[in-house]
C-alpha positions as CSV (number, residue, x, y, z in Angstrom):
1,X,152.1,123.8,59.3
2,X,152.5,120.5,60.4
3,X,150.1,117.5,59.9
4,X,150.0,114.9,62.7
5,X,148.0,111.4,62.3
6,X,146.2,109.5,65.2
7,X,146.8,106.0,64.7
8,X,144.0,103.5,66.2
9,X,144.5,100.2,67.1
10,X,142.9,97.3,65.7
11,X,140.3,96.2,68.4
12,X,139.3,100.3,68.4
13,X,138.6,99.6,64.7
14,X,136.3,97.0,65.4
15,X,134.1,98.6,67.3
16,X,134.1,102.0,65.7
17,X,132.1,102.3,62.3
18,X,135.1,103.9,60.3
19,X,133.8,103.7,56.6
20,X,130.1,105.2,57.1
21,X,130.2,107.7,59.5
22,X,132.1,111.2,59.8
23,X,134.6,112.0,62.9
24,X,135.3,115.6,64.2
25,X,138.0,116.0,67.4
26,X,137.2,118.3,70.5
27,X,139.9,119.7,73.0
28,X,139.2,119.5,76.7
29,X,142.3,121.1,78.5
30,X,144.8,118.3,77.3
31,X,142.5,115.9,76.1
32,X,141.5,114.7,72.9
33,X,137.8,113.9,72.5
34,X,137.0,112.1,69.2
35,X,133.2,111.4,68.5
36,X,130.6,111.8,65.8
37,X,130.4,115.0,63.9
38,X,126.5,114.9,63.8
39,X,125.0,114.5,67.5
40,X,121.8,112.6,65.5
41,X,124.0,110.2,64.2
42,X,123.7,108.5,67.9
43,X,119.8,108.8,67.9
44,X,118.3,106.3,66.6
45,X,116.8,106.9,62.8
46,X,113.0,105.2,62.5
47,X,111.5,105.7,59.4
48,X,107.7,106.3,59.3
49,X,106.5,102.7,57.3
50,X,108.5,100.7,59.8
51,X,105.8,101.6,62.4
52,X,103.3,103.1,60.1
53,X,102.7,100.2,57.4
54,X,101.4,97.7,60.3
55,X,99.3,100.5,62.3
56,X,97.8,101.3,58.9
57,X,96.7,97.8,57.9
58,X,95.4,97.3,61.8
59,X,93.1,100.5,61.4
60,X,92.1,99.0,58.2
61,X,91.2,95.4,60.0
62,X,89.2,97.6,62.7
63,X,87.3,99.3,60.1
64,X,86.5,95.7,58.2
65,X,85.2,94.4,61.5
66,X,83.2,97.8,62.4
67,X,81.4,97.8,59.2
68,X,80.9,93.6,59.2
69,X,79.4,93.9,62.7
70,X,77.5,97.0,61.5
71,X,79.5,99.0,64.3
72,X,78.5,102.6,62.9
73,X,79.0,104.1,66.7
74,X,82.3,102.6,68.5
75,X,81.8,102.9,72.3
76,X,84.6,104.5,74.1
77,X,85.4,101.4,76.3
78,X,83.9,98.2,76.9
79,X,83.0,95.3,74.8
80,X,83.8,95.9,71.2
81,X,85.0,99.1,71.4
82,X,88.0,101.2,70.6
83,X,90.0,100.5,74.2
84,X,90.0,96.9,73.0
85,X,90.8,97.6,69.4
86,X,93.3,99.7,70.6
87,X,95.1,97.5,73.2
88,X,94.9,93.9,71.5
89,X,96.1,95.5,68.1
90,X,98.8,97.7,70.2
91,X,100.2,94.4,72.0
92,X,100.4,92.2,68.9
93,X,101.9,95.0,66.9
94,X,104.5,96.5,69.1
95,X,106.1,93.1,70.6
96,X,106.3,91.8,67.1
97,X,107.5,94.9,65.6
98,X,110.0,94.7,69.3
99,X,111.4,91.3,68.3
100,X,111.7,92.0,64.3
101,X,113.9,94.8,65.1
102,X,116.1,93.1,68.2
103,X,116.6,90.1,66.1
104,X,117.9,92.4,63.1
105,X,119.7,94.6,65.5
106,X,121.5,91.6,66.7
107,X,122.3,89.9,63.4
108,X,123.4,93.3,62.1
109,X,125.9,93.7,65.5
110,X,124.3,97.0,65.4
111,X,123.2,99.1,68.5
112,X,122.8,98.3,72.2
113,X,120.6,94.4,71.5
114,X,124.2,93.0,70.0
115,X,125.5,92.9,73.5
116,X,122.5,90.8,74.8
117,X,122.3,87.0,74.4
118,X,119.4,84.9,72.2
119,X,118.2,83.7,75.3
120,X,116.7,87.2,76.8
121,X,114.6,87.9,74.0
122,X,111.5,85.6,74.4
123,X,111.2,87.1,78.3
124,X,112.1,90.5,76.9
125,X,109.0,90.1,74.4
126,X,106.6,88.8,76.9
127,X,107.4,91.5,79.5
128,X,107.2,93.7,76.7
129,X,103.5,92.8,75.5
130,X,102.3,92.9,79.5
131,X,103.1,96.3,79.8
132,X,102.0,97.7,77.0
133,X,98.5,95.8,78.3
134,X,99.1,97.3,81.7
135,X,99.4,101.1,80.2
136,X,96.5,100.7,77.3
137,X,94.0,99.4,80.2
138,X,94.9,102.4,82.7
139,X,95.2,105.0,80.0
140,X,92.0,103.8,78.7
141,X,90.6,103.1,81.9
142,X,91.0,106.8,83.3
143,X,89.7,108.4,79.4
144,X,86.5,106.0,80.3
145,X,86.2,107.6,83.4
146,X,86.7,111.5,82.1
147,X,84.3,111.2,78.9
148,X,81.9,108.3,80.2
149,X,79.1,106.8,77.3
150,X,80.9,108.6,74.7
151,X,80.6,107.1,70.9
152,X,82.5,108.0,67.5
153,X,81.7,107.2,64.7
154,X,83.5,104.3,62.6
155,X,85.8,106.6,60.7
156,X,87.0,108.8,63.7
157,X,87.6,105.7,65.6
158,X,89.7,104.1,63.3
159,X,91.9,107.1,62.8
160,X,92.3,107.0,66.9
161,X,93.0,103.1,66.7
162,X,95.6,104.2,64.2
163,X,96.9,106.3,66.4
164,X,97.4,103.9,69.0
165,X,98.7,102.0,67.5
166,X,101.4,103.5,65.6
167,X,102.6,105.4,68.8
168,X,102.8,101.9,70.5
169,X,104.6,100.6,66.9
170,X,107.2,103.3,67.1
171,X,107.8,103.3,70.9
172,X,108.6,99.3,70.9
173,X,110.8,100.2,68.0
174,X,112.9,102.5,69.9
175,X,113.1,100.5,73.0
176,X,114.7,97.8,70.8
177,X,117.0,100.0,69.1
178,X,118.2,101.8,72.4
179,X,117.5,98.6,75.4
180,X,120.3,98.6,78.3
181,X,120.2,97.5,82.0
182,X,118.4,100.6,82.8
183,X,115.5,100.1,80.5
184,X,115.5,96.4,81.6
185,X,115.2,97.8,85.1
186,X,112.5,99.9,84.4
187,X,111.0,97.5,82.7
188,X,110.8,95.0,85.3
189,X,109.9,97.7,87.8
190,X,106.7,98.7,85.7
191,X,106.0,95.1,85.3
192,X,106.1,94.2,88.8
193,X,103.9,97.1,90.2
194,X,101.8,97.5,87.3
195,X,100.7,93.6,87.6
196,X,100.0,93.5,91.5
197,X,98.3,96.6,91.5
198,X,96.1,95.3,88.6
199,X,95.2,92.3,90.7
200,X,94.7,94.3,93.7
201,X,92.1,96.4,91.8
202,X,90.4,94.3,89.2
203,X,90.5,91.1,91.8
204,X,87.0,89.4,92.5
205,X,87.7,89.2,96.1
206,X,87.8,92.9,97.1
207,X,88.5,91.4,100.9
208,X,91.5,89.9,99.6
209,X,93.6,92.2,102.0
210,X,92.4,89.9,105.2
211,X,93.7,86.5,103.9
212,X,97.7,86.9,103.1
213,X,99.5,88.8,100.1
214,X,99.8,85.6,98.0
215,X,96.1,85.1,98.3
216,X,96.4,87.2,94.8
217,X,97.8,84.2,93.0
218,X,95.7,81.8,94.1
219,X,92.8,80.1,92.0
220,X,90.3,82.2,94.0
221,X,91.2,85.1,93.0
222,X,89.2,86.2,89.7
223,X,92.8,87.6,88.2
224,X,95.6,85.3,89.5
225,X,96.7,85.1,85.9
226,X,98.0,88.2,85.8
227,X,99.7,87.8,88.9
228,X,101.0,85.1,88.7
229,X,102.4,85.7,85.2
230,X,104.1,88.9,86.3
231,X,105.9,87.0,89.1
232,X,107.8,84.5,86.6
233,X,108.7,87.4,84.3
234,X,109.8,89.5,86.0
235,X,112.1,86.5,87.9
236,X,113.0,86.3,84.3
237,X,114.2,89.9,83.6
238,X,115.9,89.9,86.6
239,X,118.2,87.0,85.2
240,X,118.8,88.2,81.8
241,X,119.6,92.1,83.7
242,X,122.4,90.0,86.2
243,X,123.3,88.0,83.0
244,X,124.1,91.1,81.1
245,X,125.8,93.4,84.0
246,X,128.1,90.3,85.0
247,X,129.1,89.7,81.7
248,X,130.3,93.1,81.3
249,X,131.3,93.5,85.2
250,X,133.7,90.0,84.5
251,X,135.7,92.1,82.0
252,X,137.3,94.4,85.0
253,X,136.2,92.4,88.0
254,X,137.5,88.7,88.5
255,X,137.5,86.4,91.2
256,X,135.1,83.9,92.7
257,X,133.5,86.9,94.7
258,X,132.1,88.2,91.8
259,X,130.3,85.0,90.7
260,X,129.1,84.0,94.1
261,X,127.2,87.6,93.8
262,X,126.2,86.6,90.4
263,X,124.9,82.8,91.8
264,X,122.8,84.3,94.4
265,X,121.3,87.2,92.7
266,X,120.2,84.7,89.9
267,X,118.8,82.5,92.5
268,X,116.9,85.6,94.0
269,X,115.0,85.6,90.5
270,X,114.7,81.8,89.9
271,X,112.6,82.0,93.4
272,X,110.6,85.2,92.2
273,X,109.2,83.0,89.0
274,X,109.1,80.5,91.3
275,X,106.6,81.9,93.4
276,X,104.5,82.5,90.3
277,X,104.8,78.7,89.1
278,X,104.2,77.4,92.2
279,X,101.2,79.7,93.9
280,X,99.8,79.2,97.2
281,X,96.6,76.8,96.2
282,X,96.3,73.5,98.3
283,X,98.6,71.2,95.9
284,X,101.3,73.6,96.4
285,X,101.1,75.6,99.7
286,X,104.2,73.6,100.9
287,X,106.6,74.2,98.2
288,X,105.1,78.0,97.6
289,X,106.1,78.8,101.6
290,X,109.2,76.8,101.0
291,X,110.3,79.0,98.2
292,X,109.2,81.9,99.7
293,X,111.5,81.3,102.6
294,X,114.4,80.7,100.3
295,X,113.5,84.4,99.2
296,X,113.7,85.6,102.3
297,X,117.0,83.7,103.1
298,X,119.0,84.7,99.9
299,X,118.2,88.5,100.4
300,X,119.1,88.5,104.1
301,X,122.5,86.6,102.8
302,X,122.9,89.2,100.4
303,X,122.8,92.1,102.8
304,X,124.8,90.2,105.0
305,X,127.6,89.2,102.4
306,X,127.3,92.1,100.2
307,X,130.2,94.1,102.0
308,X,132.6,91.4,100.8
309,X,131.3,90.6,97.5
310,X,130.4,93.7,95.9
311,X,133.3,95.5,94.2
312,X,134.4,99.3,95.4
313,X,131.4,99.0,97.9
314,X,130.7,102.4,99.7
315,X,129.8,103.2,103.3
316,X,126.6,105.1,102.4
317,X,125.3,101.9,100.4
318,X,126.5,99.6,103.0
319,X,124.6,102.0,105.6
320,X,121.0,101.8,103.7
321,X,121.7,98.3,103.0
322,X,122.1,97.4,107.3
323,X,119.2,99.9,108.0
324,X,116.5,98.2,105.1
325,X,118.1,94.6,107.4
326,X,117.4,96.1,110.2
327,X,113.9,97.2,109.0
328,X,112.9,93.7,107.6
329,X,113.8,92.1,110.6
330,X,111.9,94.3,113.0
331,X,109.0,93.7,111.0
332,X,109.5,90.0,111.6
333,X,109.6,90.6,114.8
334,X,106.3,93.0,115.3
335,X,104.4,90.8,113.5
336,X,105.4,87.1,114.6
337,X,106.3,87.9,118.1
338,X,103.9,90.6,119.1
339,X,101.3,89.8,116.3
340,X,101.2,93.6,116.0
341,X,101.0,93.6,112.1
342,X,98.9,91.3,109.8
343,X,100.4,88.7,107.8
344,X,99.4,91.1,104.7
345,X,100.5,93.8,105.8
346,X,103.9,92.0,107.0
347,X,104.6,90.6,103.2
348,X,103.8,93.9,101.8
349,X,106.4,96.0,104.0
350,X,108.8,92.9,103.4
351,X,108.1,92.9,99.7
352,X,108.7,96.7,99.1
353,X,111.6,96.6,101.4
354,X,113.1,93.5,99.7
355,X,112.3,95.1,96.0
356,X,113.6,98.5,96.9
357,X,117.2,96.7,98.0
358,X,117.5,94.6,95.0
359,X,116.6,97.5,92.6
360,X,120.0,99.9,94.8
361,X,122.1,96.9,93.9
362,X,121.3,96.3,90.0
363,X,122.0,100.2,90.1
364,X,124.9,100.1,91.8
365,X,126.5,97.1,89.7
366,X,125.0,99.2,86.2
367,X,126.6,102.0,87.5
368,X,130.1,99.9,88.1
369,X,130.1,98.6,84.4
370,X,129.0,102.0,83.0
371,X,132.4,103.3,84.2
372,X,134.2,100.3,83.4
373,X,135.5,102.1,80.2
374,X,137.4,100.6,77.8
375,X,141.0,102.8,77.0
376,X,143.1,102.1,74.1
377,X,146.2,103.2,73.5
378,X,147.2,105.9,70.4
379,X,149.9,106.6,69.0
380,X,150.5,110.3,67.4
381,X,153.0,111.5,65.0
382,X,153.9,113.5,62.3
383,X,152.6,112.9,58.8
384,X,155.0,112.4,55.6
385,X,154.0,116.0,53.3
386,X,153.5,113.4,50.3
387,X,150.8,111.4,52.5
388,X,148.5,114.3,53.8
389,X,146.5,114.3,50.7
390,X,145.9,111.0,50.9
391,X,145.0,110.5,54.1
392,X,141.0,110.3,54.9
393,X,140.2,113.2,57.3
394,X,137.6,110.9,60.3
């Protein structure tokens, strides 16, 4: 029986992890399919002590400080309880534990992080740490509300700190290992709703609705922190997600098209932080409207333009696109020329509308470089009979 050898080119070889991981061939009609032979190789392998070791010596600090403050029941929520131990000890831990493992991943060249530059990390961390925040308080919030005055005692609620803990500890770890413009997406979408419907609830002024959306940013609002903070990071993953997809989507797509998309999509997310730099108190009302217009201005010169600068553009994308215009600019028009709608209630449809667009584009460009695949060429041919035992079987 014959022997026949596939011979792979070099810039295959440098991407493929030849010497420490086996190779098994599949047949699809008259296609070859080469890929792992074990399916777990591709899942990510996370040994218990990476996200064990650090949960374990936070438990132990909780316990230190229960018995030092003479802690022998731990309320449920509150002021010195186990939501608190459980969220501050969760945040620290799982964005350090995030950046220790992207930082090797990317030294290493191993995994999804190696395509990413240095410069997304430090907003990657940050938007990390928020929404792990944003999950412990609403998780904990709602187990407040279903078990209310309950009290452990020291030992039990150390054990459910651990917990905590090392679930956050392993999750962050993941997330590092396996990141892509999909995650970074979700990501930003978590962060964005999670942090303006924190400030809508926890704010001081529960009126707030009567004034304007911004109001939420503004000094006099008790969380405008939060807001504000979720505004310029979010801005920020937007640029490090249009970074990353037009890197990739230059490798296929060329052409000043492409980077006049790129230009204003960036700017759209230099205006979101914007807004969260400059909120709307007195000292910067001008330049907050200002850049708030500009918003308004690149997204309606987006839909506009989007037919001509977005690659293999369909009619059913260009359709939702014209109808969310449309939309936005009737609700301009209801609520400047007919004062139908409140200003609130104006931004609110306008933001949703706006956020809603922007989130079918980064899908639609993801989806573009995700089928941007890379083909090499093979060559196959007969092996010598001296040379089969010889050759390694991938």
């Amino acid at each position: 029986m014959k022997k026949y050898q596939i011979e792979i080119p070099e810039s295959a070889k440098e991407i493929l992890d030849l010497e420490n991981m086996e190779y098994s061939m599949q047949l699809e009609h008259n296609s070859i399919l080469v890929r792992p032979s074990n399916v777990i190789d591709l899942i990510p392998q996370i040994h218990f002590w990476w996200y064990g070791a650090l949960a374990l010596i936070s438990a132990c600090a909780f316990l230190i400080y229960a018995l030092t403050n003479h802690l022998h029941l731990v309320p449920l929520s509150g002021y010195n309880s186990i939501a608190a131990a459980s969220i501050i000890l969760s945040a620290l831990c799982g964005t350090f534990l995030f950046a220790v493992t992207f930082i090797v991943q990317k030294i290493k060249e191993k995994g999804p992080a190696k395509t990413f530059t240095w410069r997304s990390l430090p907003p990657l961390i940050v938007a990390c740490a928020m929404i792990i925040v944003f999950i412990m308080l609403a998780l904990y919030w709602l187990f407040g509300e279903l078990f209310k005055g309950l009290q452990l005692d020291i030992y039990t609620s150390t054990v459910l700190v651990f917990i905590a803990v090392a679930m956050v500890d392993y999750l962050m770890i993941n997330l590092a290992m396996t990141i892509s413009p999909g995650i970074i997406t979700n990501l930003m979408t978590i962060m964005i709703v999670g942090g303006v419907g924190f400030s809508m609830l926890t704010n001081s002024t529960k009126d707030w609705w009567k004034h304007n959306f911004s109001f939420l940013g503004t000094a006099k609002n008790s969380t405008h922190l939060s807001f504000n903070i979720t505004l310029v990071f979010s801005g920020l993953l937007l640029m490090i997600l249009v970074d990353y997809l037009f890197v990739n989507l230059n490798r296929k797509y060329k052409g000043w098209k492409i980077n006049v998309l790129r230009g204003l999509l960036s700017a759209l997310g230099v205006c979101m932080a914007c807004i969260g730099l400059f909120p709307n108190n007195p000292q910067f009302h001008i330049l907050h409207d200002r850049i708030s217009m500009w918003l308004v201005y690149l997204l309606l010169i987006l839909i506009i333009t989007v037919r001509w600068l977005l690659p293999e553009v369909t009619k059913e994308f260009l359709k939702v696109s014209y109808i969310i215009g449309v939309v936005m600019s009737i609700d301009y028009i209801v609520f400047k020329a007919f004062t139908y709608l409140s200003l609130t209630a104006f931004e609110l449809i306008a933001f949703i509308l706006a956020f809603g667009w922007v989130l079918l584009v980064l899908q639609y460009i993801e989806n573009l470089v995700k089928n941007n695949v890379r083909i090499f060429p093979v060559t196959i041919k007969v092996m010598p009979e001296d040379s089969v035992k010889r050759t390694k079987t991938i």
